[in-house]
Structure formats: structure tokens, C-alpha cells
Backbone as JSON, one array per atom type, in Angstrom:
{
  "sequence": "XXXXXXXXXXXXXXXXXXXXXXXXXXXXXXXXXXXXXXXXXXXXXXXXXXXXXXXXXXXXXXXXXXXXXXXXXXXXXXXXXXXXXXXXXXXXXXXXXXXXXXXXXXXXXXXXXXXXXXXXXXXXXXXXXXXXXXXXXXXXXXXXXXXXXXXXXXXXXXXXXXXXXXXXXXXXXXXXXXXXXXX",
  "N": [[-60.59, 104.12, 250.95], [-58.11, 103.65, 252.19], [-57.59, 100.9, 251.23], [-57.14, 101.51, 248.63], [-54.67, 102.92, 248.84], [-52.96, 100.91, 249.87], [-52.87, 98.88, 247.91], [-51.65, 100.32, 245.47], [-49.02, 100.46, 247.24], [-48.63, 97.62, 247.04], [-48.16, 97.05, 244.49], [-45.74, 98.1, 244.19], [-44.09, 96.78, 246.02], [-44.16, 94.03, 245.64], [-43.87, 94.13, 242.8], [-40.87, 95.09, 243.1], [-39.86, 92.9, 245.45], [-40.4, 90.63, 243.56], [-37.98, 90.25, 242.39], [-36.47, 89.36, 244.23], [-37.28, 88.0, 246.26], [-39.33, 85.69, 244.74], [-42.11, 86.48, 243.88], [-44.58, 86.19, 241.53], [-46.07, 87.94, 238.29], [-48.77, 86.43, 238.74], [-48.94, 86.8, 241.66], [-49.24, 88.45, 241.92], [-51.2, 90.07, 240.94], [-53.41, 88.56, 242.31], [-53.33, 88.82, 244.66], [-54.0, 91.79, 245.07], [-56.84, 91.29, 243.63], [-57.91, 90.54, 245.86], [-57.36, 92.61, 247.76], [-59.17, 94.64, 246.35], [-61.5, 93.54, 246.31], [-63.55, 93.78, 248.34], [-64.09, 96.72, 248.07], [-64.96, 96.82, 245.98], [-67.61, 95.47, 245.83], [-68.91, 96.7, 247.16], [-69.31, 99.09, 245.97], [-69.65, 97.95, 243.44], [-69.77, 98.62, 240.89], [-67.9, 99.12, 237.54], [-66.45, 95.87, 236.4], [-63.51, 94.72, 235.67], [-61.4, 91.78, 234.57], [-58.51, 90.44, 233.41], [-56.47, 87.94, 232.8], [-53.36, 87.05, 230.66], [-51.6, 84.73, 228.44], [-48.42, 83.88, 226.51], [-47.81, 84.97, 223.31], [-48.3, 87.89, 221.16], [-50.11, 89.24, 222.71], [-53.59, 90.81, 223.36], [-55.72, 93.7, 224.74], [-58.42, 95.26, 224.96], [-60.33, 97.77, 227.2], [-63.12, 99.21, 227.89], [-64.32, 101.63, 230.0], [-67.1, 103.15, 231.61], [-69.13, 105.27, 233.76], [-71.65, 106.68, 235.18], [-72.92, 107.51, 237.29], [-72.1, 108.28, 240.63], [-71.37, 106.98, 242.72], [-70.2, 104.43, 242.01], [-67.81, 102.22, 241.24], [-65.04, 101.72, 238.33], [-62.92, 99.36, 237.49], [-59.93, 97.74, 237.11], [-57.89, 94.68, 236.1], [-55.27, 94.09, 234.93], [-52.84, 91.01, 233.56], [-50.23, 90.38, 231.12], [-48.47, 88.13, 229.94], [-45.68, 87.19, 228.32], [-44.17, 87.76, 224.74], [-44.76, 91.12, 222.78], [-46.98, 92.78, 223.87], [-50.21, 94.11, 224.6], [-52.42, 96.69, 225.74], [-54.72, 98.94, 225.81], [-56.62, 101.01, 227.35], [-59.71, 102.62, 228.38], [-61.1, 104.79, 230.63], [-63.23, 106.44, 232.56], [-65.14, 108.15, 234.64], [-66.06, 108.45, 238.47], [-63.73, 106.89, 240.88], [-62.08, 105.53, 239.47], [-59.79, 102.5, 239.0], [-56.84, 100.96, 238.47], [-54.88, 98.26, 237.85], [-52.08, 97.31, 236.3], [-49.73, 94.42, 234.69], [-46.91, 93.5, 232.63], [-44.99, 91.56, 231.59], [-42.65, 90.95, 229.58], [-41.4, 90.8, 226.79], [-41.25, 93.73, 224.41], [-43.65, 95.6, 225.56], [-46.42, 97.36, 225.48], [-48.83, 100.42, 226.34], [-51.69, 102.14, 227.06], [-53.1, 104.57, 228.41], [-56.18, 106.21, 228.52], [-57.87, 109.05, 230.58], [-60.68, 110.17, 232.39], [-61.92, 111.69, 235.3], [-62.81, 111.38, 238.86], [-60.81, 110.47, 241.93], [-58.88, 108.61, 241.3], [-56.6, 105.97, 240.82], [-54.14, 104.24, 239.77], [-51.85, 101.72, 238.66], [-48.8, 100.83, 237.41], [-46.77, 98.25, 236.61], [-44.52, 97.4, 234.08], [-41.71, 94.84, 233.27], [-39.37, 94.01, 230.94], [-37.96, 94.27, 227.69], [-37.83, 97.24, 225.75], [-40.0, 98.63, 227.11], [-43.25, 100.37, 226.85], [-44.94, 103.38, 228.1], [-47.93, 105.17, 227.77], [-50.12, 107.61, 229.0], [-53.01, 109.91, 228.68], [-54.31, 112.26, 230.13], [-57.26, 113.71, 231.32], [-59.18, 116.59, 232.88], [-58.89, 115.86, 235.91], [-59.51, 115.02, 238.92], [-58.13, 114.14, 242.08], [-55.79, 112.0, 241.74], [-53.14, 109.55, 241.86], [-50.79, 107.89, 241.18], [-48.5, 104.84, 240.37], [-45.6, 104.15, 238.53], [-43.97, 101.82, 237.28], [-40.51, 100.43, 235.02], [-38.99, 98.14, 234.39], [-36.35, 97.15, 232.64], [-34.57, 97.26, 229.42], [-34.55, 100.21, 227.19], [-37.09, 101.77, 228.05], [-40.16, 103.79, 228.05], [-42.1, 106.66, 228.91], [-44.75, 108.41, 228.63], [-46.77, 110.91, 229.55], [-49.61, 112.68, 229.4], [-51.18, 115.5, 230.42], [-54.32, 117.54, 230.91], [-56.09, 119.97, 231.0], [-57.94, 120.97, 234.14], [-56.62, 120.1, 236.56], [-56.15, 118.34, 239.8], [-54.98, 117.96, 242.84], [-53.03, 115.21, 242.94], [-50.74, 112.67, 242.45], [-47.7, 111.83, 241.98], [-45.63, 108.56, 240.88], [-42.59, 107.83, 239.76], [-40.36, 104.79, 238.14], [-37.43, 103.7, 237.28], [-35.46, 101.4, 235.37], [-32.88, 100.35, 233.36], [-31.26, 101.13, 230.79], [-31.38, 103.54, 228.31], [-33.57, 105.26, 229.11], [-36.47, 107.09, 229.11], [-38.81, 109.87, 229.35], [-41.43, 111.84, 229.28], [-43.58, 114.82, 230.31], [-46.38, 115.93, 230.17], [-47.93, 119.08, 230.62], [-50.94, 120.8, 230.75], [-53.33, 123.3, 231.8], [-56.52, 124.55, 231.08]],
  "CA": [[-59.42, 104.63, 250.29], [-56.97, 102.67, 252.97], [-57.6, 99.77, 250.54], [-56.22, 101.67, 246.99], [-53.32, 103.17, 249.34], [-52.47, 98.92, 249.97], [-52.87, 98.67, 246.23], [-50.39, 100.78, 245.21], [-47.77, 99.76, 248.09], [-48.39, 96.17, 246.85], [-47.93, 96.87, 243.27], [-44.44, 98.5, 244.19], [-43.05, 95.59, 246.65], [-44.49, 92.82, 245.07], [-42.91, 94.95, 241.42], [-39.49, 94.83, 243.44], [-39.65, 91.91, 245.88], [-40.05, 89.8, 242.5], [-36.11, 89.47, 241.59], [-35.53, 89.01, 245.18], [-38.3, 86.84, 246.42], [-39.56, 84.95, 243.92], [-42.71, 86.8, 243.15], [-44.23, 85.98, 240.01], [-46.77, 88.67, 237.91], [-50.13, 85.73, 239.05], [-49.31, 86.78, 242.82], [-49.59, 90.39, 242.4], [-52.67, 90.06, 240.41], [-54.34, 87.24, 242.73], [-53.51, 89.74, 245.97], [-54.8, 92.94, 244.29], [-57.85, 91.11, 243.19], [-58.2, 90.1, 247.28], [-57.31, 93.59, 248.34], [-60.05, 95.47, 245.7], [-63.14, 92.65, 246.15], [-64.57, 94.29, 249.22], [-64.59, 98.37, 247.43], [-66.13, 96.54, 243.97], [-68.8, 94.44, 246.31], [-69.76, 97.88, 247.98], [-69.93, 100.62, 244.83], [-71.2, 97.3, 242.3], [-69.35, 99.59, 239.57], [-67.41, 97.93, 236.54], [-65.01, 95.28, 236.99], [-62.42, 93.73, 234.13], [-60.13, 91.01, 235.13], [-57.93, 89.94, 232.58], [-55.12, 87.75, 232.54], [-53.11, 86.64, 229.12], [-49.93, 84.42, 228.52], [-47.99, 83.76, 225.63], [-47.22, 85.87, 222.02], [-49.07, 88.77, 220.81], [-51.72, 89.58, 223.55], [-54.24, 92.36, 223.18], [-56.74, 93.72, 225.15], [-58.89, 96.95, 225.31], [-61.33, 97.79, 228.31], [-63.77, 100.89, 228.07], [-65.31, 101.72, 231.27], [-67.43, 104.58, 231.68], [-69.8, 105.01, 234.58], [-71.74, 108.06, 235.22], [-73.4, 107.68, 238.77], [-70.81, 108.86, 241.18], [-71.32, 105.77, 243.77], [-69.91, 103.05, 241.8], [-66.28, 102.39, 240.53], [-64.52, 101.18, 237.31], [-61.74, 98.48, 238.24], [-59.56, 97.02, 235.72], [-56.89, 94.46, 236.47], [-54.76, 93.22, 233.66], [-51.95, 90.56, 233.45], [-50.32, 89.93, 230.41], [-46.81, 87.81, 230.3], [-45.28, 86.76, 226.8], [-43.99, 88.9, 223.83], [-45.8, 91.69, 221.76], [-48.24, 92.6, 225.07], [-50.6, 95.43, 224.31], [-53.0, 97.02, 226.64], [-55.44, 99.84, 225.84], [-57.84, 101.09, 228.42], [-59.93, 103.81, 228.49], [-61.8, 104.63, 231.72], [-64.31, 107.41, 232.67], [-66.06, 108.38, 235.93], [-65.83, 108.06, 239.87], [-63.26, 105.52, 241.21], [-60.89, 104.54, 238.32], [-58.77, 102.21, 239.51], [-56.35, 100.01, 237.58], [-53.67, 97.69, 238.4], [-51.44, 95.99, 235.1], [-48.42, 94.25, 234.91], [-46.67, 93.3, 231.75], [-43.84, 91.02, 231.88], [-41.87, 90.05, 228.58], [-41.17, 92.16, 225.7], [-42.61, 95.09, 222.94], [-45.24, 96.04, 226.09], [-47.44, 99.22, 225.44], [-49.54, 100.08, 227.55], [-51.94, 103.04, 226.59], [-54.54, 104.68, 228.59], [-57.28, 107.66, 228.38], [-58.45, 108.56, 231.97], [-61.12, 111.07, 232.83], [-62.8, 111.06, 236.22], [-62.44, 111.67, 240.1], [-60.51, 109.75, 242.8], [-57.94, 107.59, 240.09], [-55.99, 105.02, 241.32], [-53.13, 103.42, 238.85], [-50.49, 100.84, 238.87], [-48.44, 99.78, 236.15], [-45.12, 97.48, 236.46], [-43.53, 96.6, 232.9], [-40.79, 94.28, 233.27], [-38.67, 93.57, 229.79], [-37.88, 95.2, 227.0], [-38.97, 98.4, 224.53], [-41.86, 98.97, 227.69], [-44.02, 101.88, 226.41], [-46.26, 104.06, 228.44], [-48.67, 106.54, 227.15], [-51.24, 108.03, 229.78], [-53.49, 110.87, 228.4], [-55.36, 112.17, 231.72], [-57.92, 114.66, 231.31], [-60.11, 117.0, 233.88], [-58.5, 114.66, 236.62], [-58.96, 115.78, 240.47], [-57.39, 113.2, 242.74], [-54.49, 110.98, 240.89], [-52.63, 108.45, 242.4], [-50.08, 107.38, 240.0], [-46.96, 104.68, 240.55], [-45.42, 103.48, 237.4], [-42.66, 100.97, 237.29], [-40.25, 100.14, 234.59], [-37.39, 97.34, 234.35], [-35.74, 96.53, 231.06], [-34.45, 98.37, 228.39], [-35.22, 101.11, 226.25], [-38.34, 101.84, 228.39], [-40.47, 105.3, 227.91], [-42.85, 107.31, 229.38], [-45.36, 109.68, 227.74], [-48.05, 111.15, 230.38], [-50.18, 114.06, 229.03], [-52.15, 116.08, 231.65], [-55.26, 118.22, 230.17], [-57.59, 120.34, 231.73], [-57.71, 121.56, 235.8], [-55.41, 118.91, 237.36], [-55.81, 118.82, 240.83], [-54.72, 116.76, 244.04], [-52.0, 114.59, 241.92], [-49.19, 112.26, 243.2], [-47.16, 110.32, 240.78], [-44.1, 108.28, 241.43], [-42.02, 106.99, 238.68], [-39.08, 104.22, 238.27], [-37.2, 103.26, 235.79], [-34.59, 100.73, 235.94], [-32.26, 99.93, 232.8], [-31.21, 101.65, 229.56], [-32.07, 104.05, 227.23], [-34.75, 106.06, 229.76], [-36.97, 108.57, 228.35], [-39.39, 110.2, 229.73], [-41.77, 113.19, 228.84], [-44.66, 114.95, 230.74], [-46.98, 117.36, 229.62], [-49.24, 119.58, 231.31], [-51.59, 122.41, 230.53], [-54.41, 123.93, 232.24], [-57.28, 124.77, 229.76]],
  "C": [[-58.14, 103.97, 250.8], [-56.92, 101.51, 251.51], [-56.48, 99.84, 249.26], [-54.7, 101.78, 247.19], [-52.33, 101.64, 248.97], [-52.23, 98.95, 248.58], [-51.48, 98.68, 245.61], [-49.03, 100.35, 245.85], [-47.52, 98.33, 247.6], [-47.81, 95.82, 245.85], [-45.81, 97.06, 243.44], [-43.85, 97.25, 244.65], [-43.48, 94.51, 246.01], [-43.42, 92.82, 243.62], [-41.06, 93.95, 241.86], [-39.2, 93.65, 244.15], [-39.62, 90.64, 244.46], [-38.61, 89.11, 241.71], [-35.74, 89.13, 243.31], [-36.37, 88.02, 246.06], [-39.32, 85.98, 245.83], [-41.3, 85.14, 243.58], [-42.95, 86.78, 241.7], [-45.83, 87.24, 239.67], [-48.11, 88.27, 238.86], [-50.17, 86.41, 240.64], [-50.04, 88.34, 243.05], [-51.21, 90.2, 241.73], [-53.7, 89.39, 241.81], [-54.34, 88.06, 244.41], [-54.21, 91.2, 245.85], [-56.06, 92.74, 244.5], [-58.4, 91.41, 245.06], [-58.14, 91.31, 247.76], [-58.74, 94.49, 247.82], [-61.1, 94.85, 245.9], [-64.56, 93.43, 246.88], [-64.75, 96.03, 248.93], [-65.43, 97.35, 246.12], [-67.03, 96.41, 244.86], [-69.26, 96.27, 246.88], [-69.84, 99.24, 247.16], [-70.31, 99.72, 243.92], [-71.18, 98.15, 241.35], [-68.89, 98.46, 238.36], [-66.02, 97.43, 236.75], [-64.39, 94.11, 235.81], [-61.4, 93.09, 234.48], [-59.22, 90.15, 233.76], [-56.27, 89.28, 232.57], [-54.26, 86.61, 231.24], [-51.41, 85.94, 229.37], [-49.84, 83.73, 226.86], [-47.71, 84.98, 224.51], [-48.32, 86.6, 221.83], [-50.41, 89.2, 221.48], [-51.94, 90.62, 223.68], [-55.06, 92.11, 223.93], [-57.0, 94.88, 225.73], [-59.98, 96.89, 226.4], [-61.53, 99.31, 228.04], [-64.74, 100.71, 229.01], [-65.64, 102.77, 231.22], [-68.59, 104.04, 232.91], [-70.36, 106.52, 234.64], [-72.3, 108.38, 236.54], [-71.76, 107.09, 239.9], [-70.69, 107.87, 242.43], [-70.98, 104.53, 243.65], [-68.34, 103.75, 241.05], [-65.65, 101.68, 239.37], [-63.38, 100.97, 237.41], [-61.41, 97.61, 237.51], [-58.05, 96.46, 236.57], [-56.5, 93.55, 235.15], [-53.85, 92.78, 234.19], [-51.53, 90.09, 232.43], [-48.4, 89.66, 230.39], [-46.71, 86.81, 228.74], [-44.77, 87.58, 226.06], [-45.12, 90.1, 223.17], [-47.11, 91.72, 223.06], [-48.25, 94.0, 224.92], [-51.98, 95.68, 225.13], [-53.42, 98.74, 226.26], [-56.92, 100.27, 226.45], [-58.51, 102.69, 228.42], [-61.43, 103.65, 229.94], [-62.35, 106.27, 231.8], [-65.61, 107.47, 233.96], [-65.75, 108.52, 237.33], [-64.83, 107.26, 240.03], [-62.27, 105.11, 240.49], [-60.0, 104.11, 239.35], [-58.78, 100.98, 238.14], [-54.78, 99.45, 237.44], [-53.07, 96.71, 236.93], [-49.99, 95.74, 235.41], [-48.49, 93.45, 233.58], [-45.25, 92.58, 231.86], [-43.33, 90.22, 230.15], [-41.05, 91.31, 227.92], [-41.59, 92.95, 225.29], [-43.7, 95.15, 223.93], [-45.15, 97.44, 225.82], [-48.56, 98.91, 225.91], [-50.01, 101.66, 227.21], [-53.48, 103.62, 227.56], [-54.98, 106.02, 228.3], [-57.82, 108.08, 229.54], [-59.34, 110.21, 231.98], [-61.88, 111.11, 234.26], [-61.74, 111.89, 237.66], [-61.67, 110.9, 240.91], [-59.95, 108.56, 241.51], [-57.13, 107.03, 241.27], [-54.94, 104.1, 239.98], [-51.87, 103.29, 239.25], [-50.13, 100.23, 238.16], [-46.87, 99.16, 236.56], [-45.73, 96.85, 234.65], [-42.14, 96.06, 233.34], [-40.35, 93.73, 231.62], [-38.37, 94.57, 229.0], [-38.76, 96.06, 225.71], [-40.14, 98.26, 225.24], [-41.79, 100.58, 226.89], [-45.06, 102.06, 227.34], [-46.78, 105.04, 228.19], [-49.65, 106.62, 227.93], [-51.83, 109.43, 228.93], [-54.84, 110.96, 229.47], [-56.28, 113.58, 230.93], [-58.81, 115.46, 232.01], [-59.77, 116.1, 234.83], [-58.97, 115.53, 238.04], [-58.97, 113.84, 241.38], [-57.08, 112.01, 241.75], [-53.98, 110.4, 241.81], [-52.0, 107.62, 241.65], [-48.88, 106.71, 240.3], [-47.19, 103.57, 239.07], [-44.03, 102.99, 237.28], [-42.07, 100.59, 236.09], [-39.22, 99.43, 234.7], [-37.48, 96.68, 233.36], [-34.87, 97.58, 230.74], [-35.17, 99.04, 228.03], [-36.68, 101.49, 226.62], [-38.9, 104.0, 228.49], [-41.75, 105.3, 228.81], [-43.56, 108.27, 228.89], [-46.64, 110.15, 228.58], [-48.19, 112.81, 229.54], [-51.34, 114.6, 229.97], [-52.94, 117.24, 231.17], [-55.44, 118.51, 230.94], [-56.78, 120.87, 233.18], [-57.23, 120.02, 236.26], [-55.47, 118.87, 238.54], [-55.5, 117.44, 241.79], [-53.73, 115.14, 243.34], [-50.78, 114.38, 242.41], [-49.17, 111.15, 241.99], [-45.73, 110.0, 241.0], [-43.77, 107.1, 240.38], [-40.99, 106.36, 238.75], [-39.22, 103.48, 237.14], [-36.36, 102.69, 235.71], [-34.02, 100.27, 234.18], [-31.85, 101.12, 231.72], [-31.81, 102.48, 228.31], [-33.79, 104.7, 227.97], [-34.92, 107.0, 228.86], [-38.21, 108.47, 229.29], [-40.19, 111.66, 229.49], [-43.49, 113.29, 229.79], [-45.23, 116.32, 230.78], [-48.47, 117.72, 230.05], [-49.62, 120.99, 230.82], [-52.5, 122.28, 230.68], [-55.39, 125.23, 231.31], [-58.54, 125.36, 231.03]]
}
């Protein structure tokens, strides 16, 4: 779990060291990958590496796992305009590190499962995030925004438990909405 902690810390300074040390999206990805190798190699769960450049990039990942000793580990990079990202994950372990750097990013996930791990930086403008969590126990949530007009839409279903989320939002036209109910 030391490892996801790193994760997250990396996603943030790497996020912010980027306007001030010349971090570019490839490093955060390419240190991530190096930080997560040795948890994949030892739960041998599902692992999605994706990274995209230029105009209109899509890409969906459905992980589901149902034996509780392996993990589902998704790292996206997608840098250009029109960058869309829909993930849906399910089981033990979720973890999932994206970064979106241009314009029009959305960024959409579905998460059900134990022990979560997520890290999103959007950098540019009109970011969108939509999380819909469901039956969650242990969260681990930092979500970064810098641009404009950037939103937030987390929906929290079900028994919720053990749940840290830390949000930033850096330019114009913030919104933000988060909705919880215990079913």
C-alpha cells in the first residue's frame, strides 16, 4: 500500500512541479508505471497502459476481476484536443492513474470494489470529471484540475466507507458537485 500512497504523492508533484520544472505528462506516466510494476508482478491482476497524442483520442478500459488477490491497474495518457477517457473498473485493487493535457478532456469513470486508488490531473480547457463510485470501502481519491471552465461530478452510492478525496482546481469558471447516499 506504501507504493499507491507514492502514486498519488507523485501524481500531485509531478501535476504541479510541471509549470515549474519542466515536467512533461510521459514522465509522470513512465514513473508511475516504475512505481506500480512490482504490486502488478505480485497480484498478476489486469493491467492497461495506454498512451495517445494528437486530435480526438478515445479510449475505454473495462476491468473486472473477481478473485480478491489480484488488482486492476489502468494508466492512461492522452495529450492533444477532444481527449476522452471512459473506464470502468470492478473488484480488489482498482488503481488508476490518467493525465489529460490539452483541451475538451472528459474523463468518466464507474468504480465498484475494495482498496481504490485514483489519480487524475487535467491540464487545459472545458476538463470534465464524472466519477460514479458504488459499494466502495477504502477510496483514495486526488483529482487535479488546471484550465478553464473545469467541473467535477462525483456520485457516491451505496455504504461508503474509509474515503479520502482531495480536490484542486486552478482557473475559471469552477464547478463542482458531490453526491452521496447510503442505500
Amino acid at each position: 500500500m506504501k507504493t499507491l500512497s507514492k502514486l498519488t504523492l507523485l501524481v500531485f508533484f509531478l501535476s504541479s512541479g510541471s509549470l515549474l520544472f519542466g515536467q512533461t505528462p510521459e514522465d509522470l506516466l513512465q514513473e508511475s508505471s516504475q512505481l506500480l510494476d512490482q504490486e502488478i508482478r505480485a497480484q498478476n491482476g489486469n493491467q492497461t497502459t495506454i498512451q495517445q497524442q494528437g486530435r480526438g483520442n478515445e479510449a475505454e478500459i473495462v476491468q473486472r476481476l473477481t478473485n480478491e488477490d489480484k488488482a486492476n491497474v489502468a494508466q492512461l495518457l492522452q495529450s492533444g484536443d477532444f481527449n476522452l477517457a471512459l473506464i470502468r473498473q470492478d473488484g480488489q485493487a482498482n488503481r488508476l492513474a490518467l493525465v489529460q493535457q490539452g483541451s475538451d478532456n472528459y474523463y468518466e469513470l464507474d468504480l465498484e470494489g475494495f482498496n481504490n486508488n485514483i489519480a487524475i490531473v487535467q491540464k487545459g480547457n472545458d476538463n470534465r470529471i464524472i466519477q460514479k463510485l458504488n459499494r466502495v470501502d477504502g477510496l483514495d481519491i486526488e483529482l487535479i484540475q488546471v484550465g478553464n471552465d473545469n467541473e467535477i461530478i462525483q456520485i457516491l452510492e451505496g455504504n461508503i466507507e474509509n474515503k479520502q478525496i482531495k480536490i484542486i482546481q486552478e482557473g475559471d469558471g469552477l464547478r463542482m458537485r458531490i453526491e452521496q447516499s447510503k442505500l
